[in-house]
N, C-alpha and C positions, 0 to 999 in steps of 0.2 A: 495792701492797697487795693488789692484786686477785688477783697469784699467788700469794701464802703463804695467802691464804684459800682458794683454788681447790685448791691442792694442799695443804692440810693436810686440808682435810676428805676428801678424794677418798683420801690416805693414811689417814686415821683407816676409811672405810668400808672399804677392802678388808680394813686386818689385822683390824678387829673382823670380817668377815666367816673370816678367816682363824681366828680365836680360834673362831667358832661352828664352823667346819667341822672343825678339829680336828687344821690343817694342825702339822706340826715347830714348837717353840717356834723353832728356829733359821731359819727359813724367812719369820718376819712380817715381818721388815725389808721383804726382798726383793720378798714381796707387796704391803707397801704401797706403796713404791718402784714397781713396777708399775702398778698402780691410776690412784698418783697421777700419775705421768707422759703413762699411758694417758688421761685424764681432762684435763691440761692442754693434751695433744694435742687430743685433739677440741673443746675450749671455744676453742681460740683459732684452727682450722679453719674452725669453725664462727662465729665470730665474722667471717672473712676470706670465706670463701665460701658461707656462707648455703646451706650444702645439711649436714642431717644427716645422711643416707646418707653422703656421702664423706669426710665428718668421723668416721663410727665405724667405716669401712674403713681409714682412715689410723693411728686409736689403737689398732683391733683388731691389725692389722697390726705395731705398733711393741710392744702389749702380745705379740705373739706370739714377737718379736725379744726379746726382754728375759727373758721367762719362758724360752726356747731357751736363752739365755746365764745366766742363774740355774743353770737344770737342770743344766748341765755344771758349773757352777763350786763349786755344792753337793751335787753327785753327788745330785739328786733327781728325781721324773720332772712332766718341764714342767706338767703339770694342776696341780702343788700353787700354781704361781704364777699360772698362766691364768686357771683360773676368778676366785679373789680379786681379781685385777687387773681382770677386767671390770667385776664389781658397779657399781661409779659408771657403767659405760653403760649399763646393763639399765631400758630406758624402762617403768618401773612405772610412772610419772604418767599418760603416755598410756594406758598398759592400762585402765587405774581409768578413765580420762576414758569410753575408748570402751565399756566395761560399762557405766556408768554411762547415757552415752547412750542406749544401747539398752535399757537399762530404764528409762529418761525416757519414750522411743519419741521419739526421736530418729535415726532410722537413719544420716541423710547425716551428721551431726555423728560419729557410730559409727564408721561404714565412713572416714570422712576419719580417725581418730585411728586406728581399725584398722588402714586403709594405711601409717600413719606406722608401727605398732610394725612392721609384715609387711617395711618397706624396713630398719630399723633392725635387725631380725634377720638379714637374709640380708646386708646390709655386713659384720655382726658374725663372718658365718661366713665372708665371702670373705676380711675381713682374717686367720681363722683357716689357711684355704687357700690361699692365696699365701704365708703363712709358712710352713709347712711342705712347699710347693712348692720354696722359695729355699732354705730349708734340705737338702732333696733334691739340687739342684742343686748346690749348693756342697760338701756330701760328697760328690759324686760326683767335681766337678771337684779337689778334694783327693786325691780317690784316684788321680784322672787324671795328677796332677801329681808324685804318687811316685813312680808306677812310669815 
């Protein structure tokens, strides 16, 4: 039960994200498909190894793989599926905590929830960067393998 909740909502927030951005009617499936996969990846990572960081390097990573494979299969260019597919990992709760704190005047409580979002962005671009690293490699070695 726990994963038709996890991935229905985690699907519903990337295509409505999709509907505000203004992505191809034909393109929402595939965003939220994204999203949602993206999203049950890192909950049950993250459930197993208790680190967020490597839980939103693993979803970023697999959202990067899926939106590559979209791109090509609906001749559109990957950003239309990336960005949508992340929304459910973009740590907004922590953001708000750590503002929050620090206009409490709470600093340590701040800078702990600020570290959180500071690790939870840079996962979110490495799992961006090693997708498109592997995808480098693998047309390459395609092309290796023609000729």
């Amino acid at each position: 039960m726990t994963f038709l909740i996890q991935f229905s909502f985690s699907f519903f927030s990337s295509a409505a994200f999709g509907i505000i951005a203004n992505i191809p009617r034909r393109a929402l499936l595939a965003s939220g498909f994204t999203g949602a996969i993206g999203w049950v990846i890192y909950f049950y990572f993250n459930q197993f190894f208790h680190s967020g960081a490597f839980s939103n390097f693993v979803a970023a990573f697999m959202i990067g793989c899926l939106s590559i494979f979209f791109s090509k299969k609906q001749k559109m260019p990957m950003i239309i599926f990336y960005i949508p597919g992340l929304i459910p990992l973009v740590p907004g709760g922590p953001s708000y905590e750590a503002v929050r704190a620090f206009a409490l005047g709470d600093p340590n409580v701040g800078f702990e929830k600020l570290l959180f979002v500071m690790a939870t962005a840079i996962s979110i671009v490495g799992g961006l960067l090693m997708t498109s690293l592997a995808e480098q490699l693998v047309n390459k070695w395609i092309r290796f393998k023609k000729n």
